[in-house]
C-alpha positions in Angstrom: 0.0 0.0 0.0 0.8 3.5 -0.2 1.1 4.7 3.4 0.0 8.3 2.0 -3.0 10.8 1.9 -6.4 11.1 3.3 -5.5 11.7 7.2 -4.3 9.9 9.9 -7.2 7.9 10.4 -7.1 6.4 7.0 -3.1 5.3 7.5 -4.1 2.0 9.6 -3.3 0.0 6.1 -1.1 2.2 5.0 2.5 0.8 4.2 5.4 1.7 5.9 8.5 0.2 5.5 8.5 -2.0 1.8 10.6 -5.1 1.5 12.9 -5.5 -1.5 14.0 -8.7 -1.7 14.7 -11.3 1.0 11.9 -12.0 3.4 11.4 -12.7 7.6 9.9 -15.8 8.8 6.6 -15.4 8.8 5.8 -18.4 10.6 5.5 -17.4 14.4 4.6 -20.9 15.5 7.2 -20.8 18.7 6.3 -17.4 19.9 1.9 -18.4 19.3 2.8 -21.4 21.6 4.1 -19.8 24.2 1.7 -17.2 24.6 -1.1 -19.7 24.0 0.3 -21.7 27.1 -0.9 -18.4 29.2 -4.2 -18.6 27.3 -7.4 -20.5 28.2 -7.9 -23.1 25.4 -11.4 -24.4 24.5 -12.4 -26.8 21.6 -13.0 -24.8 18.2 -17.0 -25.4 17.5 -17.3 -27.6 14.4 -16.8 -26.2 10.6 -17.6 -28.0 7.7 -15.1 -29.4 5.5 -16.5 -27.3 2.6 -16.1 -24.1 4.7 -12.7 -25.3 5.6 -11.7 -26.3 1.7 -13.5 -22.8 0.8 -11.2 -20.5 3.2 -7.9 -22.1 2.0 -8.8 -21.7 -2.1 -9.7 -18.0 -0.5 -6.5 -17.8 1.5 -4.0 -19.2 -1.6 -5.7 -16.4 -4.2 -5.4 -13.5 -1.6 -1.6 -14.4 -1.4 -1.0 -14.5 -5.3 -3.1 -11.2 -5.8 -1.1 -9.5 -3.2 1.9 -10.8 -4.4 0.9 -9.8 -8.3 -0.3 -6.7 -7.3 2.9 -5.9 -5.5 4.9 -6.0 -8.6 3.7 -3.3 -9.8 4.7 -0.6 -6.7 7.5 2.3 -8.2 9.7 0.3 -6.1 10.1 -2.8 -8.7 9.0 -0.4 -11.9 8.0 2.9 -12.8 4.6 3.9 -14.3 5.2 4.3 -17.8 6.8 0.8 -17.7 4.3 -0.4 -15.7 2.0 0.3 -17.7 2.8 -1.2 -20.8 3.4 -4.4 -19.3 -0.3 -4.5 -17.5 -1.2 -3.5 -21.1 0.6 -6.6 -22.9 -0.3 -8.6 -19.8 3.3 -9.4 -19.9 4.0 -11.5 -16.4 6.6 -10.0 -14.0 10.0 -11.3 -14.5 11.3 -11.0 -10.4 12.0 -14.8 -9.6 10.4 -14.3 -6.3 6.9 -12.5 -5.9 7.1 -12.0 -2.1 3.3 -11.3 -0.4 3.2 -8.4 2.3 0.8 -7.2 5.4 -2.2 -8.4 3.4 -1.3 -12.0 3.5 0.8 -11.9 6.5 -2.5 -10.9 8.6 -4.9 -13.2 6.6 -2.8 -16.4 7.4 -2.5 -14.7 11.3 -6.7 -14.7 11.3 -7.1 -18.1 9.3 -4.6 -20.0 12.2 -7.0 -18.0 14.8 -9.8 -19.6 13.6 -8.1 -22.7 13.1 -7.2 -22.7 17.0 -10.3 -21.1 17.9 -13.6 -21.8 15.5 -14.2 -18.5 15.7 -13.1 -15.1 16.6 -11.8 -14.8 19.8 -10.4 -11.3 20.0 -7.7 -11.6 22.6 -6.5 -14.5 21.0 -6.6 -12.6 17.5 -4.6 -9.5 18.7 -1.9 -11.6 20.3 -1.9 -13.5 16.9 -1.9 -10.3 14.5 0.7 -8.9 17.0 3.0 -12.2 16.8 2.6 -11.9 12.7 3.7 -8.3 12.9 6.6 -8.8 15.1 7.7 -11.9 13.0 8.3 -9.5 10.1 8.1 -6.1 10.3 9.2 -5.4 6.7 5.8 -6.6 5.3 4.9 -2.9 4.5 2.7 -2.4 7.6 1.3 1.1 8.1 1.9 3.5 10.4 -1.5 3.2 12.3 -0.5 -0.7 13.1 3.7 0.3 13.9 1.7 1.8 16.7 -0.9 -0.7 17.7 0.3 -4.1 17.1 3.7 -3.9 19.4 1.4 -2.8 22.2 -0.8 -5.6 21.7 2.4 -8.0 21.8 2.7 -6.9 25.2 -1.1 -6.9 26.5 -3.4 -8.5 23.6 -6.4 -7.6 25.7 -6.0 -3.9 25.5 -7.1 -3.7 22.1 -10.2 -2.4 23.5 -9.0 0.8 24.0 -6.0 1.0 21.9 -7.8 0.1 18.9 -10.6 2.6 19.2 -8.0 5.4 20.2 -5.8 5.2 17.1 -6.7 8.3 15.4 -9.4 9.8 17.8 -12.3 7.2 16.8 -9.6 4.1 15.2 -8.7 3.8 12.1 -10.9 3.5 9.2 -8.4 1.9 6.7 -8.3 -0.8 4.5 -6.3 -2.8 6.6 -9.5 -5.1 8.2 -11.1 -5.5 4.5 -7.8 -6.6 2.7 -7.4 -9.9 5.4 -10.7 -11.1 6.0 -11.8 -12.8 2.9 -11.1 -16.3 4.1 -13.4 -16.2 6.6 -16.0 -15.1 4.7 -15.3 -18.0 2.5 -14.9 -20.4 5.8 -18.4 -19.2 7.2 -20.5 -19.3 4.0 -22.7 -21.2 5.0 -24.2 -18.8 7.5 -24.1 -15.0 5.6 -25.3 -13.9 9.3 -22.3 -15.4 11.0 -20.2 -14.2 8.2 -21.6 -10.4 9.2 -21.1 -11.0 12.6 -17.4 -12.4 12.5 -16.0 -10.5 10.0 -16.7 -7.6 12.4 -15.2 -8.8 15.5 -12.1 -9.5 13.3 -11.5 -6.2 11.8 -12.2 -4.4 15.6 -9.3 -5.8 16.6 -7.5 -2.9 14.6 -9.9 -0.9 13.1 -12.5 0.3 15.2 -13.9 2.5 13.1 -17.9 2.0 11.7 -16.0 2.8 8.4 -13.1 0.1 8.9 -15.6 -2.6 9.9 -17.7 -2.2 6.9 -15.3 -2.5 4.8 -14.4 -5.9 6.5 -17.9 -7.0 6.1 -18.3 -5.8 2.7 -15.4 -8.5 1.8 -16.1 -10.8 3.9 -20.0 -11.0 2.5 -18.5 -10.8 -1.1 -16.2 -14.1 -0.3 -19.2 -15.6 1.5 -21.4 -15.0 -1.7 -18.8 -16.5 -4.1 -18.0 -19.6 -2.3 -22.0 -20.0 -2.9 -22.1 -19.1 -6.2 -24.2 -16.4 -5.2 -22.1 -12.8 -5.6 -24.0 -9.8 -6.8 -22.8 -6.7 -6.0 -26.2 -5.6 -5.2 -26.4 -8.4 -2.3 -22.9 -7.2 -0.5 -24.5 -3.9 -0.1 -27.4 -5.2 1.1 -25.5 -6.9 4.1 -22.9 -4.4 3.9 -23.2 -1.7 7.2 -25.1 2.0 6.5 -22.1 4.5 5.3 -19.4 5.4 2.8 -18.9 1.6 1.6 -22.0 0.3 1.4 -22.6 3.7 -0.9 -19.4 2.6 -2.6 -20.5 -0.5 -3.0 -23.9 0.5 -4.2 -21.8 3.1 -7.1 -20.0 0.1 -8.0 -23.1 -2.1 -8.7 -23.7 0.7 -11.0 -21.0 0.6 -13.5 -21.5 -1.3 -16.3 -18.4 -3.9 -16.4 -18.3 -2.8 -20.4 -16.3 0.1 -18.3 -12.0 -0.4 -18.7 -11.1 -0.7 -15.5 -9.0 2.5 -14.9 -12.0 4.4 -15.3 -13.8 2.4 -13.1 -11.2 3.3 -10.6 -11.2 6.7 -11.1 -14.9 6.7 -10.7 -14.7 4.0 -7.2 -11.2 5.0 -6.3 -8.2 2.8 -5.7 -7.2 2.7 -2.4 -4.3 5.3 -3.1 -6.4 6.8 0.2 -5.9 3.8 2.0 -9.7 3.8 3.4 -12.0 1.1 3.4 -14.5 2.7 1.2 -11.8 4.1 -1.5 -10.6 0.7 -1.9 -13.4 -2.1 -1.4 -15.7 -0.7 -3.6 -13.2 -1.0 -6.9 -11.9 -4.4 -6.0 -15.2 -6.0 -5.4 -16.1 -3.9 -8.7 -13.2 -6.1 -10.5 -14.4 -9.4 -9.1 -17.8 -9.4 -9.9 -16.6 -8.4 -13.2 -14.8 -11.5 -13.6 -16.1 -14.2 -10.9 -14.7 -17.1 -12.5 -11.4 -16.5 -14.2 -9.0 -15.3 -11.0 -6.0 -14.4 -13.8 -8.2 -11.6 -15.7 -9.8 -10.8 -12.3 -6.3 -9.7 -11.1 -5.1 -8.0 -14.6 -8.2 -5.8 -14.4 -7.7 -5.0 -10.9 -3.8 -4.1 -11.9 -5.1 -1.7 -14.1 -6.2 0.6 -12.0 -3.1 1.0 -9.7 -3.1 2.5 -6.5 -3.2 0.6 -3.4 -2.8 -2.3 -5.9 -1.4 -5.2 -3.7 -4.3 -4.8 -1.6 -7.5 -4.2 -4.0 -5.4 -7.5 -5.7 -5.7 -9.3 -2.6 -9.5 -8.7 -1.8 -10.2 -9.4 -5.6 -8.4 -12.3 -5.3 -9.6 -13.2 -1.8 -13.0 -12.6 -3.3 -12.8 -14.8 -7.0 -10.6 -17.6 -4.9 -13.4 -18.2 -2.5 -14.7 -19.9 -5.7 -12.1 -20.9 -8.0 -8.8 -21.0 -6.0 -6.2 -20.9 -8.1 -7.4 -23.3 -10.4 -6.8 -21.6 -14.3 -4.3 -19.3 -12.7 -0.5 -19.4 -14.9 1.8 -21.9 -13.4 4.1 -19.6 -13.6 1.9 -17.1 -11.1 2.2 -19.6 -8.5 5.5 -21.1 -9.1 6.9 -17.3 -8.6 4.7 -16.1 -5.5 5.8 -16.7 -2.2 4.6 -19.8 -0.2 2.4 -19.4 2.5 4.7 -21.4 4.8 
């Protein structure tokens, strides 16, 4: 992401520091343990298989659209360059597509809900906090270089932390850009898919603008997994405000639109919020439900926060398809989840 623009409030997905090659470990599995040794452990409630199967094809698509999207940051390439090769859908050449904050937080919620069943908040923050201080070079924003080493120390305090980054918390896209998996994990139930996706993204992003945007994604996952996704049906799930507005614009636009315009006219997420960057990417994978590959060019096109709409388009299509017609070459290059 862009770690620029739009206030403080809106800087809670922002990027901060970007990796260039060579990546942390982003499996915390020694430091989880230990802190779950201090934490009351009860038996996850039951989820189906085809919730299960559904949140992993999620989980694998978010990483390779946060990886694609990644490429295309000034850091790898400039524009004009950039361009032209989303143009001739010409496939990066780096040999390694590393993921960032996106991914790192979505595999940090899906091994919460593995452990738990559902979202246990404590037990979330402690986990998004062990993620964060795993790797710091993921390109986390400023808003969660505050939160998420306070959290290390005292998980449970996210209930004030949270809601006291930026006078209110942070309205970013940082709680949308994760929580696609559990949408797809909980698609059975679109209510409990409402209902968790919003204790997930409070964590971090307290703000009624942050948790729609959460919701919003998490409904659009939910949706696709079913075979379901309309636009028109995440906004009727999706929270009164700016996104579900956003989301409503979007079911507006003919997909005959190119994409860039689309963006111009839903935004991009080059403001980091929740409802200038959910409503584009959900735009992008209703657009293109069942092919993930053109689903992720499209989104591409419109730049901006581009690893993260990537990653909820991909989050979104993959709660369907995986990363089944995918290039080899995509997944051969992009990161493993460890």
């Amino acid at each position: 992401m862009l770690g620029t623009a739009a206030g403080p409030a809106a800087t809670g997905g922002g990027r901060g520091v970007r990796r260039v090659p060579g990546a942390g470990n982003p499996v915390y599995g020694t430091g989880l343990r230990r802190h779950h040794a201090r934490m009351t452990t009860n038996p996850p409630p039951m989820t189906t298989s085809a919730g299960l199967a559904a949140a992993r094809r999620s989980l694998e698509a978010l990483a390779l659209g946060d990886a694609f999207g990644e490429r295309w940051f000034p850091l790898f390439r400039e524009r004009r360059q950039a361009v032209n090769e989303i143009r001739a859908r010409r496939t990066p050449q780096e040999a390694l597509w590393h993921w960032t904050d996106d991914t790192a937080l979505a595999l940090a919620l899906h091994r919460s809900l593995d452990e738990r069943g559902h979202v246990d908040q404590d037990h979330l923050a402690l986990c998004y906090a062990l993620a964060f201080d795993a790797d710091r070079a993921r390109g986390y924003g400023h808003g969660m270089h505050l939160l998420l080493p306070q959290l290390l120390a005292a998980p449970a305090e996210w209930r004030t932390l949270a809601p006291g980054l930026f006078d209110g918390g942070s309205l970013g896209n940082g709680a949308a850009m994760r929580v696609a998996p559990l949408g797809a994990r909980f698609h059975e139930d679109l209510d409990r898919v409402v209902e968790q996706a919003g204790l997930s993204a409070a964590v971090t992003h307290a703000h009624p603008d942050g948790i729609a945007g959460a919701v919003a994604v998490a409904v659009a996952a939910a949706l696709s997994a079913r075979g379901e996704f309309t636009l028109e049906a995440v906004a009727d799930r999706t929270p009164e405000g700016p996104v579900r507005d956003g989301v409503r614009r979007a079911a507006r636009t003919p997909f005959a639109t190119e994409p860039w315009r689309a963006a111009d006219l839903l935004g991009n997420g080059q403001r980091i919020r929740a409802d200038d960057t959910v409503p584009f990417a959900l735009w992008t994978a209703a657009r293109h439900p069942d092919d993930l590959e053109a689903a992720l060019w499209a989104t591409a096109e419109g730049f901006g926060d581009v690893d993260t709409t990537c990653a909820i388009t991909g989050g979104v299509v993959g709660a369907a398809t995986g990363t089944a017609g995918a290039p080899a070459e995509w997944l051969r290059r992009r990161e493993p989840l460890g």
